[in-house]
C-alpha positions as CSV (number, residue, x, y, z in Angstrom):
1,X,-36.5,22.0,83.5
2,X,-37.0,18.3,82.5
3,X,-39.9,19.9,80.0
4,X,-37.4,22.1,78.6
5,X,-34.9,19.5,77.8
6,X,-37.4,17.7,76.5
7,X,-38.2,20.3,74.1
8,X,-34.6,20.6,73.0
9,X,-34.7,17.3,72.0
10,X,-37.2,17.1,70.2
11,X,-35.8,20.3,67.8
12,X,-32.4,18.7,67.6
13,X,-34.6,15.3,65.9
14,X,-37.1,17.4,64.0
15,X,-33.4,19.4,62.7
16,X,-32.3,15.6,61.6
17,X,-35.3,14.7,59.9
18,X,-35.3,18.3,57.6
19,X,-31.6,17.7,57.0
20,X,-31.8,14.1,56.1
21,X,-34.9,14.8,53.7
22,X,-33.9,18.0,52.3
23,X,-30.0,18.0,52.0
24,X,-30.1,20.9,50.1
25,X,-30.7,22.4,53.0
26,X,-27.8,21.6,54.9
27,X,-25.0,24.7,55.2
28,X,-21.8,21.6,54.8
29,X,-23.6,20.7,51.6
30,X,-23.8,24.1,50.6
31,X,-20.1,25.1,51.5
32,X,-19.4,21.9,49.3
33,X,-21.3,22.9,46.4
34,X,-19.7,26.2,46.6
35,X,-16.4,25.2,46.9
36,X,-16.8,22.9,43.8
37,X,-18.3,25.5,41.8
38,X,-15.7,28.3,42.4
39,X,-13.0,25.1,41.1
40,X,-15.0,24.7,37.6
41,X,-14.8,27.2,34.7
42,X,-18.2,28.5,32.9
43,X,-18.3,28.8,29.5
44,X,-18.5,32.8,29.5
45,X,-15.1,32.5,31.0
46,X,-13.4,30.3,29.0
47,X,-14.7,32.7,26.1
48,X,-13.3,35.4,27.6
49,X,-9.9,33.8,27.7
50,X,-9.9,32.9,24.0
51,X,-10.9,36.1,23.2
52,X,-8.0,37.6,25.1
53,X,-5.6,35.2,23.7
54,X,-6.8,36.3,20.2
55,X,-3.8,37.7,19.0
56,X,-1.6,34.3,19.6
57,X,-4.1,32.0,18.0
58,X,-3.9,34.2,15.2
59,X,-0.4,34.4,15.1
60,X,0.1,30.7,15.6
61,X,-2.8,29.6,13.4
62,X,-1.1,32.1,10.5
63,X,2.4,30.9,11.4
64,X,1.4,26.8,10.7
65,X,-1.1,27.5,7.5
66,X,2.0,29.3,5.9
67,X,4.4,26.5,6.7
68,X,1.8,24.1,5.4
69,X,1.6,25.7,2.0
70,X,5.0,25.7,1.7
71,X,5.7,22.3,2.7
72,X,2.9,21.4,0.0
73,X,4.4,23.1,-2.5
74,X,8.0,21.9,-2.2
75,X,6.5,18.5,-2.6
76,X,6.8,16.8,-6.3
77,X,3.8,15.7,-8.1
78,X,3.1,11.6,-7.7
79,X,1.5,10.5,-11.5
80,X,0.1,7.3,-11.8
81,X,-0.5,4.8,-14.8
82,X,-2.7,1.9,-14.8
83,X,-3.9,-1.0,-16.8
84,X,-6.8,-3.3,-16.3
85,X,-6.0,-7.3,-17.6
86,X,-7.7,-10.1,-18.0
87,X,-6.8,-13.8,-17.8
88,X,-5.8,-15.2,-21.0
89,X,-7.6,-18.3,-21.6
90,X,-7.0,-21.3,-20.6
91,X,-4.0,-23.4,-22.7
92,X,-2.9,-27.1,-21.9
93,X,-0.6,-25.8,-19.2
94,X,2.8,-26.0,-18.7
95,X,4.5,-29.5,-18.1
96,X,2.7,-32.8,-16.6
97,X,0.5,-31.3,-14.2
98,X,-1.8,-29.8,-16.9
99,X,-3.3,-32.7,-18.3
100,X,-4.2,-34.1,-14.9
101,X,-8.1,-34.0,-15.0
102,X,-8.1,-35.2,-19.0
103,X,-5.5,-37.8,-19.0
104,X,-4.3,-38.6,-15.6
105,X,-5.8,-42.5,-15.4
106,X,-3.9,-43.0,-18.0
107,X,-0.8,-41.5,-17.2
108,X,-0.7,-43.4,-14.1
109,X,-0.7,-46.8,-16.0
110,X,2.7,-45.4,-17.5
111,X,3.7,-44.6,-13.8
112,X,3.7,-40.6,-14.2
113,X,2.2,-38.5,-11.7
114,X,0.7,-35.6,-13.0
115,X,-0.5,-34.4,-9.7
116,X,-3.0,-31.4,-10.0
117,X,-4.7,-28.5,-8.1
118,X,-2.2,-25.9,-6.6
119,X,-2.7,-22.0,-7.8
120,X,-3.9,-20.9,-10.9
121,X,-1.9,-19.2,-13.5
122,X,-3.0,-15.8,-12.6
123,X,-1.7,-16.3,-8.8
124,X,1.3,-17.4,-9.7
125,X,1.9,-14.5,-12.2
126,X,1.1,-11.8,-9.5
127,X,3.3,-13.6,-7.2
128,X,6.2,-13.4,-10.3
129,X,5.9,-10.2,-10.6
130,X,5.8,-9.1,-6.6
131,X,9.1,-11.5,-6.5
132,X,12.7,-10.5,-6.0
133,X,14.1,-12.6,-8.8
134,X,11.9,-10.7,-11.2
135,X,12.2,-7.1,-9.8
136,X,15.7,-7.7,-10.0
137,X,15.8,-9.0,-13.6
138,X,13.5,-6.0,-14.7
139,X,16.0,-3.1,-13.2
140,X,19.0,-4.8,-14.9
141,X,17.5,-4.9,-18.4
142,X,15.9,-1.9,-18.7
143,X,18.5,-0.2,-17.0
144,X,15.9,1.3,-14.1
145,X,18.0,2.4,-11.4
146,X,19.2,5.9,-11.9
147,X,15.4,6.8,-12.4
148,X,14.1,4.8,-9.8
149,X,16.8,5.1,-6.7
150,X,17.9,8.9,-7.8
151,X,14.9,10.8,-9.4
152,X,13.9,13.8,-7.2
153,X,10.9,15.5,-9.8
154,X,10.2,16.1,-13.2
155,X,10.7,19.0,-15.2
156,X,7.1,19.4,-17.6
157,X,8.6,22.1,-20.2
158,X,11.5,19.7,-20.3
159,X,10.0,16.3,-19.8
160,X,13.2,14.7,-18.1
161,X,13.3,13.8,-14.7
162,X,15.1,16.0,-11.8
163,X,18.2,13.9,-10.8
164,X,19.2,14.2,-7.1
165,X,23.2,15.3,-7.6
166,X,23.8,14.7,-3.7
167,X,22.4,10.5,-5.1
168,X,24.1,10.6,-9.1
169,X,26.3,13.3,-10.6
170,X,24.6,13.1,-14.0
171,X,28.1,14.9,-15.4
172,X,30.6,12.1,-14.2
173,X,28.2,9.1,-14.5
174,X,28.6,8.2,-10.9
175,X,26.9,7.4,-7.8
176,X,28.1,10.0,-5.1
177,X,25.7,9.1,-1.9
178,X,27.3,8.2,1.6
179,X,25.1,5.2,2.8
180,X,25.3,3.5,6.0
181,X,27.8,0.4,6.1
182,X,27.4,-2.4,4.4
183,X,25.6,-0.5,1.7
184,X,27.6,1.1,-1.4
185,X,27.6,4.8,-3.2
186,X,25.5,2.4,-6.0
187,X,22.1,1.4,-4.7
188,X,21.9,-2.3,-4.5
189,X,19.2,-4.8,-6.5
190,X,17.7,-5.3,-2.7
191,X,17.3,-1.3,-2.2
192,X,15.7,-1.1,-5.9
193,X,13.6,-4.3,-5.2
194,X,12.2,-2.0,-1.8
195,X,11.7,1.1,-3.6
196,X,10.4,-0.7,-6.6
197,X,7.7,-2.1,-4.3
198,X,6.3,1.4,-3.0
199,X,6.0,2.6,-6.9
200,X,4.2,-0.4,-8.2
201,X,0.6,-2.3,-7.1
202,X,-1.3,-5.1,-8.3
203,X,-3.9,-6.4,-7.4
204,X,-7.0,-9.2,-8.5
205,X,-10.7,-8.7,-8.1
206,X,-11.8,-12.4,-6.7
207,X,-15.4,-11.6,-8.3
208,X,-14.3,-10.6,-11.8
209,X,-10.7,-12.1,-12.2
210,X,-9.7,-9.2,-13.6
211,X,-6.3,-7.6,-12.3
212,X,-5.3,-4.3,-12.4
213,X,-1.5,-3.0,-12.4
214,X,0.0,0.2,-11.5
215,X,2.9,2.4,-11.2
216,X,3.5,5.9,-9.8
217,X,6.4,7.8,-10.5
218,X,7.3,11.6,-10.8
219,X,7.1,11.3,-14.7
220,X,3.7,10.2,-16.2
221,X,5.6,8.9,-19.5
222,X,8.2,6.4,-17.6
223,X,4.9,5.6,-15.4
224,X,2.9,4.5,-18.6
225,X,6.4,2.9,-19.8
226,X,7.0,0.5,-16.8
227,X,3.6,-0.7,-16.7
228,X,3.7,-2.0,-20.3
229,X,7.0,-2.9,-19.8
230,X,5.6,-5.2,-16.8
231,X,2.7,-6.4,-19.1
232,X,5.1,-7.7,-21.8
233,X,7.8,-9.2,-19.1
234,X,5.5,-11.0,-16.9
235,X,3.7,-12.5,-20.4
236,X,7.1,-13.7,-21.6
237,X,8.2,-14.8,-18.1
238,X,5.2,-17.4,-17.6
239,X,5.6,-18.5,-21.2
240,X,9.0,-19.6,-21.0
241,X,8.3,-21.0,-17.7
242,X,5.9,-23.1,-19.5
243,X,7.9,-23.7,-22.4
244,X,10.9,-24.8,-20.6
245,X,8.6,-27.6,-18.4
246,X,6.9,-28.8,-21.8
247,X,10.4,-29.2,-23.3
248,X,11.5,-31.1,-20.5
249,X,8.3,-33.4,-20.5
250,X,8.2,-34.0,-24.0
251,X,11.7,-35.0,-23.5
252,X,11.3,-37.7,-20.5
253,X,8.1,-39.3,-22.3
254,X,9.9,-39.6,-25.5
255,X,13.0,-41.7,-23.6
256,X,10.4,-43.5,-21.7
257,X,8.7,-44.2,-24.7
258,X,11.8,-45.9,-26.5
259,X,12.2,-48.0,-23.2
260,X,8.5,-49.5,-23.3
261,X,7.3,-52.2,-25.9
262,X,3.8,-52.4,-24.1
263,X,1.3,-50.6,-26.6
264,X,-1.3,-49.5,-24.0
265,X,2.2,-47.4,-22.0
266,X,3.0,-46.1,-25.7
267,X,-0.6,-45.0,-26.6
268,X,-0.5,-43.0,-23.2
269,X,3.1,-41.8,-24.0
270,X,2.1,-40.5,-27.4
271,X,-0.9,-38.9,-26.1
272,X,0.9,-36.8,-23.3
273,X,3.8,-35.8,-25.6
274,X,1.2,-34.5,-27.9
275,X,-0.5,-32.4,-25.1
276,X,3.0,-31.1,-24.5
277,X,3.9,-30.4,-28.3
278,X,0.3,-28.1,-28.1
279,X,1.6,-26.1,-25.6
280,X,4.6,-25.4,-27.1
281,X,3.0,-24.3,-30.1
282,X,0.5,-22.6,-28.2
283,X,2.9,-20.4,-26.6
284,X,5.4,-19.7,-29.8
285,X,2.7,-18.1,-31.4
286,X,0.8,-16.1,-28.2
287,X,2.8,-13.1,-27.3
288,X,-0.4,-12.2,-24.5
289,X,0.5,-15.4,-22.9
290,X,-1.0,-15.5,-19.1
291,X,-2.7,-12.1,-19.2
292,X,-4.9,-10.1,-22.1
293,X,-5.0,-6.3,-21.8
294,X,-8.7,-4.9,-21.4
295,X,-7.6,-1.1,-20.9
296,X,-4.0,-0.3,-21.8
297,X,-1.3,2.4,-20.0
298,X,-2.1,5.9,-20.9
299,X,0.4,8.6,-20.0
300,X,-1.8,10.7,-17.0
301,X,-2.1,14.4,-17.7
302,X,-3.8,14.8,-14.0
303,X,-1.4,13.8,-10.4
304,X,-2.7,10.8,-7.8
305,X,-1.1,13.1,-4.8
306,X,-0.1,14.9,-3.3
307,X,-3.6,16.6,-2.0
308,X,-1.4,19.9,-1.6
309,X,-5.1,21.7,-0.5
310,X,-6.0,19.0,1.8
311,X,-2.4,19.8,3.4
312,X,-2.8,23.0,3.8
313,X,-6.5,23.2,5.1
314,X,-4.9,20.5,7.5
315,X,-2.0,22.4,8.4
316,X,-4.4,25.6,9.9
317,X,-6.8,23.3,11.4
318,X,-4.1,22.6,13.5
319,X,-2.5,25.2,14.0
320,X,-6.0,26.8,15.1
321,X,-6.0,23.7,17.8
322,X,-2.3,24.3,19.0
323,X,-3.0,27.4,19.4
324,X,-6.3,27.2,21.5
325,X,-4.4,24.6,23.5
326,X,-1.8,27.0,24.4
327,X,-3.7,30.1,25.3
328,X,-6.1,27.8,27.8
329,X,-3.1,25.6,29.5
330,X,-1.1,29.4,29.6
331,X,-4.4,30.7,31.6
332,X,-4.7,27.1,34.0
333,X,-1.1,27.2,34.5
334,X,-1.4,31.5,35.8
335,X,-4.5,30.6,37.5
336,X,-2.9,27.8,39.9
């Protein structure tokens, strides 16, 4: 008897040894495995239930690539006009602070600071013509709201813009929208200034220091119009910026001048006001005052967007997705 227990026990440990070395082996392990496979779906499966849902991808993939061509075809053509500049060169500047690296030892021994450094006239131009004050001032003169806040399209075989009657009634001269409080039926200079903003881009290559200036808009004519028209305003803006501050100098030197009987202060005082008559002069007769046109506006025959075949190759990619989605969370959904 003890020789047969003995025996016993030594299978049960040679049983232990097998199992731990092979687990493979062991019938849990395999119930395990089983069980996990009979949870996971093969591939030939999950063919088989996107072939069976054929019909609904189809139907679903058809139903989205129609919708997406006629979403893209409802949408207006974008045209964009654009114009490369270049710096104009460089003048005695505007006011005191121009003649600070030339004259400004002696300027100080007449007590005027000319100060210097500070962004170049190219910055500041860009950052004119991105301003409110000047977005505003263009709209008013060149009377740019209606075709700006209420344009919808443009007609080609009539080259006039589409007018959105539920925005302007074109036959009463009025503004007819219902905005939300505090706004009015008439689009305010604020509203322009923000849809102004989306139409129009500019933008300096540091490398280069040329800048180029665009607009988009559902007509290519008022496109090529409003970027010339920016090209001319933002010349004349800086120069009578520039102007203005010379005036003014020439006009404070002149009465310190009369109030000074040293000649070293008056030989500094005649110098400066000099400087300042140049840029006067300079400017009267300089219509391309802060910025020189390399490649003008042309009207665009072609549209920048929108990609009306990239929309609807987009639209039945995803409706092919949505669809495949469905038909596989349909068959996990029966399935639990």
């Amino acid at each position: 008897m003890n020789l047969e227990k003995k025996l016993e026990k030594i299978e049960k440990q040679l049983d232990e040894i097998s199992t731990s070395v092979f687990p493979y082996t062991d019938p849990r392990f395999l119930g395990r495995q089983n069980a996990a496979c009979a949870d996971e779906i093969d591939l030939r499966e999950l063919w088989n239930v996107i072939w069976g849902g054929k019909w609904i991808i189809i139907g679903i993939t058809l139903f989205f690539a129609v919708a997406s061509v006629v979403y893209a075809l409802s949408l207006p053509n974008i045209y964009k006009s654009e114009a490369l500049l270049a710096p104009a060169e460089e003048n005695s500047g505007g006011g005191l602070s121009g003649m600070a690296g030339s004259l400004g030892g002696l300027a100080s021994l007449a007590g005027v600071n000319l100060g210097g450094g500070g962004a170049d006239k190219t910055t500041i131009a860009i950052e004119i013509l991105k301003s409110r004050e000047f977005t505003a001032q263009f709209v008013q003169k060149y009377d740019l709201l209606i075709p700006l806040m209420a344009a919808k399209g443009w007609d080609r075989k009539l080259d006039q813009l589409v007018i959105d009657k539920d925005i302007y009634d074109e036959a009463k001269k009025k503004w007819v929208r219902e905005p939300k409080p505090p706004r009015a039926p008439e689009p305010s200079l604020q509203e322009a200034y923000k849809e102004f903003m989306e139409l129009f881009h500019v933008s300096e290559d540091k490398e280069s220091g040329l800048v180029s200036l665009s607009v988009e808009h559902y007509s290519p004519g008022i496109a090529k119009q409003w970027v010339d028209l920016l090209i001319k305003e933002i010349n004349a803006e800086v120069k009578h910026r520039d102007v203005a501050e010379a005036r003014k100098s020439i006009e404070y030197l002149s009465n310190q001048l009369e109030k000074t009987a040293v000649s070293d202060m008056k030989a500094v005082f005649y110098e400066l006001i000099e400087e300042q008559t140049k840029t006067v002069m300079f400017a009267e007769v300089r219509d391309e005052y802060v910025f020189k046109t390399i490649d003008g506006a042309v009207i665009p025959e072609q549209k920048i967007k929108p990609k009306k075949a990239l929309i609807c190759v987009l639209g039945a990619i995803v409706g092919g997705l949505v669809s495949v989605m469905f038909v596989l969370i349909r068959y996990l959904i029966k399935r639990s």
